[in-house]
N, C-alpha and C positions, 0 to 999 in steps of 0.2 A: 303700593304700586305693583305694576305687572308688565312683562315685559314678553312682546307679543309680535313675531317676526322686526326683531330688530329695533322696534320703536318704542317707546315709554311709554305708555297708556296709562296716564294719572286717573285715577278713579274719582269720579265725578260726586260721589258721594259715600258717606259709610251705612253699610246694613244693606237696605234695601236697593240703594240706588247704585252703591259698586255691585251687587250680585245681577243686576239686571249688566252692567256695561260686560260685566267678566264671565258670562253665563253660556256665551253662544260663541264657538271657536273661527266662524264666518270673517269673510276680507270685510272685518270694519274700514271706512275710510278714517284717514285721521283731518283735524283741522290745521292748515299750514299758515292761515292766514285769519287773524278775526279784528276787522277794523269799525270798531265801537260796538254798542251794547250786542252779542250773541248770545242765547241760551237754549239749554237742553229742557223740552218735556218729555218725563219719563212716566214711567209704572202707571200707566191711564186703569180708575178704578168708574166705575156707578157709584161710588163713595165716598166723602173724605178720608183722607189718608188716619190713621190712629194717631200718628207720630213725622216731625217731620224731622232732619238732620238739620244741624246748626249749617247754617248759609242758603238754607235753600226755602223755598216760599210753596206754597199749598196753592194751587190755580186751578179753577175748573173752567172747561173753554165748550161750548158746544152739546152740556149735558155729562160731561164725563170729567174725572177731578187729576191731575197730574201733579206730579213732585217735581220744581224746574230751579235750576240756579245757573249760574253765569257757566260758562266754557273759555278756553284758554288753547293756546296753541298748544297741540300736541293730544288733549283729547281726542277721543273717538267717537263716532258719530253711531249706536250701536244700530239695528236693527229694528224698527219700529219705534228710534225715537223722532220726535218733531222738533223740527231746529230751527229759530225764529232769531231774526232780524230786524232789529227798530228802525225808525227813520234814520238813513244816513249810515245805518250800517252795511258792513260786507264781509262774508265769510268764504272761504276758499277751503275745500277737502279733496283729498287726494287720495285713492286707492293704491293698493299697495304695487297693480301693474303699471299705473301712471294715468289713469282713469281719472279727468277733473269735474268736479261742481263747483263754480262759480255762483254764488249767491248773495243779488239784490238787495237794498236796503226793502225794510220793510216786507218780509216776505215769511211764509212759513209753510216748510216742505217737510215730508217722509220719504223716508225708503225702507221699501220690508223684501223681504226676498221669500220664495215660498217652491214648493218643488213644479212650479207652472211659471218659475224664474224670477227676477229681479222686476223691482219697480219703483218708481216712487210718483210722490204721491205733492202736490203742488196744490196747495190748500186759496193761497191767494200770494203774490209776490210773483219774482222772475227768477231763471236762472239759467245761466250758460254754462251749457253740458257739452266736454270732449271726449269721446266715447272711442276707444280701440275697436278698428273693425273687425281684430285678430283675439279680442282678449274677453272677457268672461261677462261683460254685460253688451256684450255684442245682440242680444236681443233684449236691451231694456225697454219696459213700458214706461210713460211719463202719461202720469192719471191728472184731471184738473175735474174739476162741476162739468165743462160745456163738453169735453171730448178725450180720447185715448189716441198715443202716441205709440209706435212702433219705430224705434229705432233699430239701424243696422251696421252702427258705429258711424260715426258723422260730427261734427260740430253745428250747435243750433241755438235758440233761443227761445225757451218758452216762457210766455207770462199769462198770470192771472189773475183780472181784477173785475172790478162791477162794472156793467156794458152800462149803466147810467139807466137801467129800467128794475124797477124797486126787485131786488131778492132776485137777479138777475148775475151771472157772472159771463166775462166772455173768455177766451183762450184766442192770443195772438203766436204763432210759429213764425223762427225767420231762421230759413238755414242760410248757414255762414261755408259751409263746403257740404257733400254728401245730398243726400237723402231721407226725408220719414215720410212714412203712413201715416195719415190722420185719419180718426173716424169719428165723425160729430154721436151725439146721445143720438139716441131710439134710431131706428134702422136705415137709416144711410148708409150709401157705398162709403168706403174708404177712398179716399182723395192722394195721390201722395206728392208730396213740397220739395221741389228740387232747390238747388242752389242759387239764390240770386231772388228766390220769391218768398215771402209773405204772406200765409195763411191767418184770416179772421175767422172764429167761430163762436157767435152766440147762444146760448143753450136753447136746444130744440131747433137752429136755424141753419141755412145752408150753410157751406161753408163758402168762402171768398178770397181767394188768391191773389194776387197784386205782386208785382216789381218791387223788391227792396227799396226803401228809398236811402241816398245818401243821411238823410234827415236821421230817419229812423236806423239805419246802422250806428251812428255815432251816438244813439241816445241810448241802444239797449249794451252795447261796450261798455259809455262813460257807467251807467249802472251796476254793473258786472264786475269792472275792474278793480284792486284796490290803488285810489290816489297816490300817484308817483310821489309826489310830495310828503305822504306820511307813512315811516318808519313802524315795521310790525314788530315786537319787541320779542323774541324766541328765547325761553330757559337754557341756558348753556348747556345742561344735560343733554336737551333733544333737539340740538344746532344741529349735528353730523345725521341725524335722521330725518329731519325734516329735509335737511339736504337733499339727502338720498332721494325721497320722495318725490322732492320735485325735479329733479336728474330724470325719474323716469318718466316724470310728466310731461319734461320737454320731449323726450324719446319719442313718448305717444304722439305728439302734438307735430313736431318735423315729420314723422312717419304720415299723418297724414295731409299734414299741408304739402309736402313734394307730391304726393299722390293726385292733387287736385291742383296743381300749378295749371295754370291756361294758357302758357305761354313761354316760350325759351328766356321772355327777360327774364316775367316774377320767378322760375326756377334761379335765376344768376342772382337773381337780392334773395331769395331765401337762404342759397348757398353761402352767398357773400357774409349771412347774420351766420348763419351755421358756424360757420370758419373763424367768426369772431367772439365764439362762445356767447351768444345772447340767450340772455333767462328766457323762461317759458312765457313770461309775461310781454316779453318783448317781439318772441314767436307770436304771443299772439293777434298784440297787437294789428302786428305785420298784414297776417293774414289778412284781418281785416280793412286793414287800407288798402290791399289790393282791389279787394271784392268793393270799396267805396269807389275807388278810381272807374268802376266802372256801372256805377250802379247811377240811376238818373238823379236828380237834386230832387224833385217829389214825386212821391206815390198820387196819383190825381185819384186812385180805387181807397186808399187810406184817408186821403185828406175827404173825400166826400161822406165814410162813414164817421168822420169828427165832425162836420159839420151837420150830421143827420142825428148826432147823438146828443148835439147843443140845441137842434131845433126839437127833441122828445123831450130832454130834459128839463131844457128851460136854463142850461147851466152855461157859464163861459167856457171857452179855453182854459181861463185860468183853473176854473172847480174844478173842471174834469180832470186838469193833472195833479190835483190836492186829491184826489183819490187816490192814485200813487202811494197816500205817506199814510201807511198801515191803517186802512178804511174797515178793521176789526178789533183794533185796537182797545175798544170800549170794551168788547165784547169778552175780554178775559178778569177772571178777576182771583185778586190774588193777594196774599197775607202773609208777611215774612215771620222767619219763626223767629222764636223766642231765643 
């Protein structure tokens, strides 16, 4: 083990897979939160691995061959690795200035950082990102297949799944406060997504903005969140640091929710939670029932590209939201070691 501003960072594996997590001195975020099956892909070769460490499986995803096994709270999420989530799962990571990711069951994201800054990288899944407008990824990119994000510290939502047309992907945006850039593939203007709307974009296609709808806020939260009702289980060693971590997640999160209050009430109930020491989860909840209270019950620009994408596919309601539950699933393949 290594101990690395304050936190424990269990090493994920021995030999090759702890020198990749302990190699790079960079604000790893740590996992504070992992509610069912999470894992780390590492060390990505053109190769099979020669050897793999006891617990961990051999997967090649996409042409290239990785070393992946389970994570735990208190893990690190290091720099270029990819961290996936199965059906039903949720994981939560926190940077060490109170910087969150929220991630989706079913999903699988990167983040690499490079001297042209920080990014990550949303392969297919969701995730809800709280980004410091004051702090060190105040210019993150969030990359998908259909389009690039420019953030400028904001809270948001991005997802990315099959638009229902074969080897097709789309990228949905829904800011929750703040502001991003979007800029669809091949040479389009950048567009950028204020507060309260809903950006669609299918690879190679315009882009299409819509009014949040109450519908669609409660369903990219309920995915996000981890369920009140289940218990995350924290090693006693890294209780008081996990803590910490999310003490300043809340920081970040009040800092910016009062900044975006719309009105003298929502500042008197975010105060009112303030004062009653509510977790950051409660923060954020919050947040977003304010922005529901006033958001309309349907998107009529949302609901017509679902109904345009059951009349291409030939698919119900139902199929299209079975896409949701990791539609790559197949696509990895993988052999536990010996």
């Amino acid at each position: 083990m290594k101990v690395r501003n304050g936190v424990w960072v269990l090493s994920l594996m021995m030999g090759i897979l702890a020198r990749s997590v302990i190699a790079d001195e960079k604000d790893f975020p740590i996992l504070t939160v992992a509610v069912g099956p999470v894992s780390l892909f590492l060390e990505p070769r053109p190769q099979p691995h020669d050897s793999v460490p006891a617990g961990a499986f051999r997967v090649k995803y996409e042409g290239r061959f990785y070393l992946s096994r389970s994570v735990r709270v208190g893990d690190a999420l290091p720099t270029g690795a990819w961290l996936r989530t199965l059906p039903g799962a949720r994981a939560r990571v926190v940077f060490t200035n109170g910087d969150q990711l929220n991630v989706g069951p079913s999903s699988f994201i990167k983040l690499e950082s490079s001297k042209s800054g920080e990014a990550m990288d949303i392969s297919y899944g969701l995730v809800r990102s709280i980004i410091s407008k004051s702090g060190p990824r105040n210019r993150l990119r969030v990359r998908t297949f259909s389009a690039t994000m420019g953030v400028r510290g904001t809270d948001f939502v991005v997802e990315s799944r099959p638009s229902g047309m074969e080897r097709s992907m789309a990228t949905s945006l829904t800011l929750i406060r703040g502001s991003v850039e979007l800029t669809p593939q091949g040479k389009q203007a950048p567009q950028t997504v204020k507060m309260g709307q809903t950006a669609f974009v299918a690879e190679k296609k315009p882009v299409e903005t819509f009014a949040t709808s109450r519908v669609e806020l409660k369903r990219v939260t309920l995915l996000t969140e981890k369920p009140s009702n289940i218990e995350v289980p924290v090693p006693q060693e890294l209780a008081s640091s996990i803590l910490e971590l999310e003490k300043k997640a809340r920081d970040v999160s009040v800092t910016d929710i009062l900044a975006h209050a719309a009105s003298a009430e929502e500042w008197a109930r975010l105060e009112t939670l303030i004062a009653k020491r509510a977790d950051v989860q409660i923060l954020n909840q919050e947040a977003v029932a304010m922005r529901i209270e006033q958001a309309p019950e349907r998107s009529p620009g949302l609901d017509r590209l679902m109904d345009e994408a059951k009349r291409r596919t030939k698919r119900s309601a139902r199929e299209l939201q079975e896409l949701e539950k990791d539609p790559y699933g197949l696509y990895f393949e993988g052999t536990q070691s010996d």
